[in-house]
N, C-alpha and C positions, 0 to 999 in steps of 0.2 A: 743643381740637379740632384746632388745627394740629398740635400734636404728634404727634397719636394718623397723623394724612394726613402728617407729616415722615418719621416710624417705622414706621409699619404701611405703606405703600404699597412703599416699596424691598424690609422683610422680604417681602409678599406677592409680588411678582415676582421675587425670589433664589428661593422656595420654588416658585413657577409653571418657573422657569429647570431646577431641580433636577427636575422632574415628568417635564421635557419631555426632559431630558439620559436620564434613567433609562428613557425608551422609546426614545432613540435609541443607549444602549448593546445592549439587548436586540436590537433589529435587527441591530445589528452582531454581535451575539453567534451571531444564526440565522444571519447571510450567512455568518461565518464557519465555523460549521459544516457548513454545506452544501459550500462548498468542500474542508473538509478532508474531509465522506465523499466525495464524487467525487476527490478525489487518493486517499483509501486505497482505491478503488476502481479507481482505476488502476494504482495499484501493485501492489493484490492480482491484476490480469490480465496484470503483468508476470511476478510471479510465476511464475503459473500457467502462462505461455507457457516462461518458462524450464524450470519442473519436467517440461513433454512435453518439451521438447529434452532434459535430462539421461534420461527415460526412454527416447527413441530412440537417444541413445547409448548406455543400458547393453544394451540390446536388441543393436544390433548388432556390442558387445563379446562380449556371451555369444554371439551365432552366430560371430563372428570363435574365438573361444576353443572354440567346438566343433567348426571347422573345422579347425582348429590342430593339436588333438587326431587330428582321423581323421588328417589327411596325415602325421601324425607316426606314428599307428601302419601306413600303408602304407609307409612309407621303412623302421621296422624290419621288417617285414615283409620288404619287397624285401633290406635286408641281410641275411637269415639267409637267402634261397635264393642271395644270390652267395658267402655265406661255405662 
C-alpha cells in the first residue's frame, strides 16, 4: 500500500500539472490570437489609408497630365499664328 501512495500520488499530480498546463496553453493560444487579429487589423487600415493616398495621387496626375496636354496644344496653337 505504500507503494502504490510512493508511486501513484507524484504520477497523479505530474498528470493534474499537465491537465492544468494544457488549459493554460489554450488561453495563451486565444490571447494570442486576438492580438494578432487586432494588429492584422491594424495594418489592414494602414493599408487601406495608404491605397486612398496612392489613388488621390494618381487622380491628380491624371488632371495634372490633362492639363499638360491642353496648355501644350494652346502654345502650338499660338505658334502657328506667330509663324
Amino acid at each position: 500500500m505504500h507503494d502504490i501512495i510512493t508511486v501513484g500520488l507524484p504520477i497523479l499530480v505530474i498528470l493534474f500539472g499537465i491537465l492544468l498546463n494544457r488549459a493554460d496553453i489554450k488561453d495563451l493560444r486565444a490571447e494570442i490570437n486576438t492580438r494578432f487579429d487586432k494588429f492584422r487589423d491594424e495594418i489592414n487600415a494602414r493599408f487601406d489609408a495608404i491605397n486612398a493616398r496612392f489613388d488621390a495621387v494618381d487622380a491628380e496626375l491624371r488632371y495634372f497630365h490633362g492639363l499638360t496636354g491642353e496648355i501644350k496644344g494652346r502654345i502650338e496653337s499660338l505658334e502657328k499664328r506667330v509663324s
